[in-house]
C-alpha positions as CSV (number, residue, x, y, z in Angstrom):
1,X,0.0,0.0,0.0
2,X,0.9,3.9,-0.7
3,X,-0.8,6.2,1.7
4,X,0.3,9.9,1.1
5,X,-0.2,12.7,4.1
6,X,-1.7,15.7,3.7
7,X,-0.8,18.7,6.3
8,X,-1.4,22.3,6.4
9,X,2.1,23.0,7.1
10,X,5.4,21.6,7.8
11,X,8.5,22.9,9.9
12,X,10.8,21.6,12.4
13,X,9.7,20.8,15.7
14,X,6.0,21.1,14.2
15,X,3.9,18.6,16.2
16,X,2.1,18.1,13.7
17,X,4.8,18.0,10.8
18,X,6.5,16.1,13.5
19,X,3.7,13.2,13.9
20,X,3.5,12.8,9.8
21,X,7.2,11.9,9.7
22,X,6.9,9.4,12.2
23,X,4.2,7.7,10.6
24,X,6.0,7.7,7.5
25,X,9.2,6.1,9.3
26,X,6.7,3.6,11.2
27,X,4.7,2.7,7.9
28,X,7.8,2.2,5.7
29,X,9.1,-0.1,8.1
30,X,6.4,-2.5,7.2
31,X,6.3,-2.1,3.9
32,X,4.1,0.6,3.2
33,X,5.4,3.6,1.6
34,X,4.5,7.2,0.9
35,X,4.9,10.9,0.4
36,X,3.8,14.6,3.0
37,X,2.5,17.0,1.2
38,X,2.0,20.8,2.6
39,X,0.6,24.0,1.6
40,X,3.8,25.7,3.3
41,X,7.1,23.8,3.4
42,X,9.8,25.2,5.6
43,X,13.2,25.4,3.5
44,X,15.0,23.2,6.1
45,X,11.9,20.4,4.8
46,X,12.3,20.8,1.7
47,X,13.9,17.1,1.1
48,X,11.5,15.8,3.3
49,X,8.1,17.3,2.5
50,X,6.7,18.1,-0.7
51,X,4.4,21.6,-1.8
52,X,1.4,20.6,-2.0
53,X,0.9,22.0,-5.3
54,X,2.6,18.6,-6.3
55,X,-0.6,16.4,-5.2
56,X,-3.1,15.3,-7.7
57,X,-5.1,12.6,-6.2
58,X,-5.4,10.9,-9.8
59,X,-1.8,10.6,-10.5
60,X,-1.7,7.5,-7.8
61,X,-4.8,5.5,-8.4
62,X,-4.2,3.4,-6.1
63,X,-3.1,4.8,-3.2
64,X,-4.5,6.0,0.1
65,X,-4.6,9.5,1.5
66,X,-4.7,10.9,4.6
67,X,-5.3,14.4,5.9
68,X,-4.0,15.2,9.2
69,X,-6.2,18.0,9.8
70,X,-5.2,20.9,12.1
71,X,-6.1,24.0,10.8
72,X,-8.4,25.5,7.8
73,X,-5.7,25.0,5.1
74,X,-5.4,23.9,1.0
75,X,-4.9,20.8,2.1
76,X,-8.6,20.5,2.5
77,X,-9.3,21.6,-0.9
78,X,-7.1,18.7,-1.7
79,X,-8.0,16.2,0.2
80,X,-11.6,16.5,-1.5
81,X,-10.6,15.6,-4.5
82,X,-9.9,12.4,-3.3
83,X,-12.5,9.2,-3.7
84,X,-13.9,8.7,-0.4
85,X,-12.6,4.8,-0.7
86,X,-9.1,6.4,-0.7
87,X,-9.7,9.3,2.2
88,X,-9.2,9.0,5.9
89,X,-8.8,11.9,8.0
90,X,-6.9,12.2,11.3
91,X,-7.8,15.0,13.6
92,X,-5.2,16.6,15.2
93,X,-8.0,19.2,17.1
94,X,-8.4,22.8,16.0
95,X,-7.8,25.3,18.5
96,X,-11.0,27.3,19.1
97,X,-11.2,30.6,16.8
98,X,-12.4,33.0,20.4
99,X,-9.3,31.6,22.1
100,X,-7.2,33.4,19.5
101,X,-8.9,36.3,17.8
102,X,-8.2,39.1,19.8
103,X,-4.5,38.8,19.3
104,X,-4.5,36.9,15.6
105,X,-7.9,37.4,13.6
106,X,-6.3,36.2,10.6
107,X,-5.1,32.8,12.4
108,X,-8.4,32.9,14.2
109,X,-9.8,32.9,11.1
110,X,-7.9,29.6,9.9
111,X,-8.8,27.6,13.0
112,X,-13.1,28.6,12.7
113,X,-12.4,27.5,8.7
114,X,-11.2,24.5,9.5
115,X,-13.9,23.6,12.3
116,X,-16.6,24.6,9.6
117,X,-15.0,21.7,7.2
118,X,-15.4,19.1,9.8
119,X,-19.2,18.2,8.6
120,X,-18.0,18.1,5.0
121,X,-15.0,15.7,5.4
122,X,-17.2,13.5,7.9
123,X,-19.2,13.0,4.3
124,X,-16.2,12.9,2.2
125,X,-14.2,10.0,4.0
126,X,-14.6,6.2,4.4
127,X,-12.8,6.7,8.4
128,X,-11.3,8.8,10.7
129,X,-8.3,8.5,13.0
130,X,-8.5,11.0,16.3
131,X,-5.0,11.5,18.6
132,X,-7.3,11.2,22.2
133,X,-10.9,10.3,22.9
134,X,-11.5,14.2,23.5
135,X,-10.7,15.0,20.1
136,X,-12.8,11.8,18.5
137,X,-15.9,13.1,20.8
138,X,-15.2,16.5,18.4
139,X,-15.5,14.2,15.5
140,X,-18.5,12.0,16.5
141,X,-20.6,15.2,17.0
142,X,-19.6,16.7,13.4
143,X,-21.0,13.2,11.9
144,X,-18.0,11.2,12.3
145,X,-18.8,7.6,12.8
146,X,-16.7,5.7,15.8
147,X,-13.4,7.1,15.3
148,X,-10.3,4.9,16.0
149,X,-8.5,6.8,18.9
150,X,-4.5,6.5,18.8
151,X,-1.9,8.5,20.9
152,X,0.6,10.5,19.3
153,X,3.8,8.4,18.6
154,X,5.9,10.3,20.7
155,X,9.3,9.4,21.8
156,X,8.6,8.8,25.4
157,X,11.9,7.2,27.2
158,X,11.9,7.2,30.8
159,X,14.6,9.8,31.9
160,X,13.6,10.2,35.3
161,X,15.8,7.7,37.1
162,X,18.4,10.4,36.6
163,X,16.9,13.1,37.9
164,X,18.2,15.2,40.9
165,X,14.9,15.6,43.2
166,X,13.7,19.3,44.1
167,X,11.8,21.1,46.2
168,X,12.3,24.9,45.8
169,X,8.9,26.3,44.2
170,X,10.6,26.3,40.8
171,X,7.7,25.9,38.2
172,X,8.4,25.3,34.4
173,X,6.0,25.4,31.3
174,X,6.7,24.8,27.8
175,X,5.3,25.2,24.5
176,X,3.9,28.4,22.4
177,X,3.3,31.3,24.5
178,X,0.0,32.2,22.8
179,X,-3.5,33.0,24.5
180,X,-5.1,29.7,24.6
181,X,-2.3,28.6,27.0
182,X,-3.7,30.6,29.7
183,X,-0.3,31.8,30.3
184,X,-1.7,34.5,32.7
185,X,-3.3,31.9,35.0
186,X,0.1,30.5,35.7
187,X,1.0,33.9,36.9
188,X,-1.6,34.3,39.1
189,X,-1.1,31.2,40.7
190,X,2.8,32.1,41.1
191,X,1.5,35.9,42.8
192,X,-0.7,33.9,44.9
193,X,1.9,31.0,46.1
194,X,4.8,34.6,46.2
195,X,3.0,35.9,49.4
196,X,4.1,32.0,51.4
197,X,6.8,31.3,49.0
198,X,9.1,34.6,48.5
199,X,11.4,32.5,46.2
200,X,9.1,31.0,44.3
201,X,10.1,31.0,40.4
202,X,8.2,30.3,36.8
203,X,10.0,29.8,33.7
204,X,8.3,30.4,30.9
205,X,9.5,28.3,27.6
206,X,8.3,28.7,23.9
207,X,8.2,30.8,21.1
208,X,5.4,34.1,20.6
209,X,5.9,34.4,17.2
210,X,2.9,36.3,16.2
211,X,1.7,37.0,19.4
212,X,4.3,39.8,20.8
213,X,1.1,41.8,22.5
214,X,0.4,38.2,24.4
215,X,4.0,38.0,25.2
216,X,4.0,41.8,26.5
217,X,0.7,41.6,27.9
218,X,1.7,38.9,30.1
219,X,4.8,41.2,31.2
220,X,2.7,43.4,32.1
221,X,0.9,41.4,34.3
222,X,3.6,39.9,36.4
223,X,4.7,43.9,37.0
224,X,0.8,44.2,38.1
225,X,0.8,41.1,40.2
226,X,4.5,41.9,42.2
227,X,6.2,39.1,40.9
228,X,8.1,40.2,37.6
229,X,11.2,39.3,39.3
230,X,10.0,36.1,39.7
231,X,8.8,35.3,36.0
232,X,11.0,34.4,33.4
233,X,10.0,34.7,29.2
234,X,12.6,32.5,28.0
235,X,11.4,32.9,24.5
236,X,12.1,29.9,21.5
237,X,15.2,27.6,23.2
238,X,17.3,24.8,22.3
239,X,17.3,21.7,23.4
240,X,19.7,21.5,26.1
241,X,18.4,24.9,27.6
242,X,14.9,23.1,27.9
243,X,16.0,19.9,29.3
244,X,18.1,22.3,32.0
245,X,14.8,23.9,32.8
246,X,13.3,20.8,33.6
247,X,15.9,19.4,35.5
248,X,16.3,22.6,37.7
249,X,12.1,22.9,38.3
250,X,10.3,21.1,41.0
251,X,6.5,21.2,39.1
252,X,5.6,21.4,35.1
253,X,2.2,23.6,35.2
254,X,0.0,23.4,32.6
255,X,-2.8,26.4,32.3
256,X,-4.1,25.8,28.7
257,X,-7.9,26.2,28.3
258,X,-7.8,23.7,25.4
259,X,-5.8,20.8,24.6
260,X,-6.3,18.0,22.1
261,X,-3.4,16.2,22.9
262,X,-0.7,17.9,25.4
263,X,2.3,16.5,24.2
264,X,4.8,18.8,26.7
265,X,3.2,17.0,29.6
266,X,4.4,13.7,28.1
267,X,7.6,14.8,27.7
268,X,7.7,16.5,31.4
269,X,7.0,12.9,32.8
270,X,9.6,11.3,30.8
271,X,12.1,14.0,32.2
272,X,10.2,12.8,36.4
273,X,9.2,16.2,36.8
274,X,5.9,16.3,38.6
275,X,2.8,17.9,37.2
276,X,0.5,20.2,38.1
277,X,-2.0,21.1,34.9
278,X,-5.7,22.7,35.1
279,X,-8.5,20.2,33.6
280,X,-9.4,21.6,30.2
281,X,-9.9,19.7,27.1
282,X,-7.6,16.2,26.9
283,X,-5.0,17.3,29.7
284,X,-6.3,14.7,31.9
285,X,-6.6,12.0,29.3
286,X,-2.8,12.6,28.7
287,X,-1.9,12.4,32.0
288,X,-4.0,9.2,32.9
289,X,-3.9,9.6,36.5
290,X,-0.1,10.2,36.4
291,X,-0.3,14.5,37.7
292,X,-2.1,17.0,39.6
293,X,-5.3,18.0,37.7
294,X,-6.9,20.9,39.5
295,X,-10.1,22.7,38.1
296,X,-9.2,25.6,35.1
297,X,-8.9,28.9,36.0
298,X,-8.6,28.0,40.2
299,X,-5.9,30.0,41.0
300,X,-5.6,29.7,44.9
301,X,-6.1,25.7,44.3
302,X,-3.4,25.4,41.7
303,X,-0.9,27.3,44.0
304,X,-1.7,25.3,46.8
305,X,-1.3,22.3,44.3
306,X,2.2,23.5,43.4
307,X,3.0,23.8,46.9
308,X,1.9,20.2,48.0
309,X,4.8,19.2,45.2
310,X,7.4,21.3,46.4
311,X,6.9,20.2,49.8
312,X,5.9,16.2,50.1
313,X,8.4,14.1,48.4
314,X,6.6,11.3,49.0
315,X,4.0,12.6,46.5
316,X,6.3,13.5,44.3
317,X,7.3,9.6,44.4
318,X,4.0,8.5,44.0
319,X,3.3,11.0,40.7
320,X,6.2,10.0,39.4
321,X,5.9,6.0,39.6
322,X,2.1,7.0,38.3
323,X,4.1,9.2,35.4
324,X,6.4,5.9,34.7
325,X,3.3,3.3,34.1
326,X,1.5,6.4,32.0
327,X,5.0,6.6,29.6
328,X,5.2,3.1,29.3
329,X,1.0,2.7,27.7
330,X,2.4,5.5,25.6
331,X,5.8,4.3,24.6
332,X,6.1,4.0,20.5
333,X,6.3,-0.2,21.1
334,X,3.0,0.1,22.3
335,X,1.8,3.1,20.3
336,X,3.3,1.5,17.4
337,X,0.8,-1.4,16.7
338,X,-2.1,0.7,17.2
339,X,-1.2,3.1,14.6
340,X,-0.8,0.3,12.1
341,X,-3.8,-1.4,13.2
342,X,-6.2,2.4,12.6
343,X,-4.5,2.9,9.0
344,X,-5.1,-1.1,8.2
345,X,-8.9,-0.2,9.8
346,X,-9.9,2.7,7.9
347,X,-8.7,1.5,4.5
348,X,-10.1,-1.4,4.8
């Protein structure tokens, strides 16, 4: 079998470019082989991915397509033109267009685009593939029927065994510093933990590309709240500055108001640093029991959830021998079979 992927975009360290890649690697490995395609194509992809301008669904009769949908793109366009014997999608979840427009209409824009599709591909495809039972519950109510539900395929080895254990209230979060990440909430829980814990400290790790008013906005804040000293913008980092982050914090916090899949959380358990995230959209599912899920937007609750960290190393034990049975269910040896089993599913 051929199965070409369709995505909006492609760039390094893209989660989504990230996840088609690793199918590709996965599915050639058994035998089944295939080409990205993508509206934009980041120069340092361009051996990897293809424009998309370079799909035409008739040129391989006989192979399968599927769109990893993420955002309103081209890619739907193209994926229609594909014989609904030969489409599957796989939804990646669309961040909410209100979470965004205030700071990014035009991306906002994208994101409502790509929600409105949904009704049109659930008629245009023979089967859809959904990265956490939140996001195939999206699916089912735009006419989806019983989507297959597979983790991302995320390289999940257990670092925590050499970990140095903390307890200082140093708190870490990763990922893009955009709006629906609730980046403010984290703040207010750090203000609120400031007035027991003086040296309490939040780094702050990802790329605003786009969103500099967030990113200033949020600076603002922290001056507001007394604790600018204590919050730390860190910006887009390399590798080995992230994994020092980690290593030096005592809690990951996670304040997004929507998630579809939170991959940073999986990768903060595979580095045994404890987490503390607010239960909105498929954090919880991530975690599966293996962190501190306190209710969105509770600020007092998720300092005093921080806190209990910092200071009771028997629960941080506990979280992270919970983290280390969660990583292995999502290890690629066990992620592995199930996303060979969905694309043998779907296509039939």
């Amino acid at each position: 079998m051929i199965l070409h992927q369709l995505i909006a975009a492609a760039a390094p360290a893209d989660a989504v470019t990230s996840q088609a890649l690793a199918w590709r690697r996965l599915l050639a490995d058994h035998g089944t082989g295939g080409r990205i395609y993508a509206e934009h194509v980041h120069p340092d992809l361009a051996g990897e991915v293809e424009h998309l301008d370079r799909f035409r669904a008739a040129d391989d009769p006989d192979a399968r397509v599927l769109l990893r949908h993420s955002i309103g793109s081209r890619a739907v366009e193209a994926a229609l033109t594909v014989p609904r014997e030969r489409l599957a999608l796989l939804y990646h979840n669309i961040t909410p267009a209100p979470l965004l427009a205030a700071h990014q209409p035009g991306l906002a824009r994208l994101c409502q685009e790509g929600r409105d599709a949904l009704p049109a591909l659930a008629r245009a495809v023979r089967g859809a593939i959904a990265d956490s039972g939140y996001n195939a519950a999206e699916l089912e109510r735009a006419g989806f029927p019983a989507p297959r539900v597979v983790p991302l395929l995320l390289d999940v080895a257990d670092r925590s065994g050499s970990r140095t254990d903390v307890s200082a209230p140093r708190v870490v979060s990763v990922g893009r510093v955009v709006p629906s990440k609730r980046l403010e909430e984290a703040i207010r829980a750090v203000a609120l933990l400031a007035h027991r814990r003086p040296d309490v400290n939040l780094e702050l790790i990802g790329s605003w590309d786009g969103f500099e008013r967030y990113r200033d906005a949020l600076e603002r804040f922290a001056r507001a709240a007394g604790v600018q000293d204590a919050v730390h913008l860190r910006g887009r980092v390399g590798d080995r500055e992230r994994d020092a982050a980690y290593d030096r914090a005592a809690v990951y916090l996670c304040t997004s108001a929507h998630e579809g899949f939170c991959a940073p959380l999986v990768e903060a358990m595979a580095r045994g640093l404890p987490v503390v995230a607010h239960d909105a959209g498929a954090v919880a599912e991530t975690l599966g029991g293996a962190g501190l899920v306190v209710p969105a937007g509770d600020a007092a609750l998720t300092a005093e959830a921080i806190e209990a960290v910092c200071d009771d190393a028997g629960l941080r034990a506990g979280l992270r021998a919970r983290a280390g049975a969660r990583l292995g269910r999502l290890a690629p040896a066990a992620v592995a079979p199930r996303v060979l089993a969905a694309v043998r599913e779907v296509f039939g």
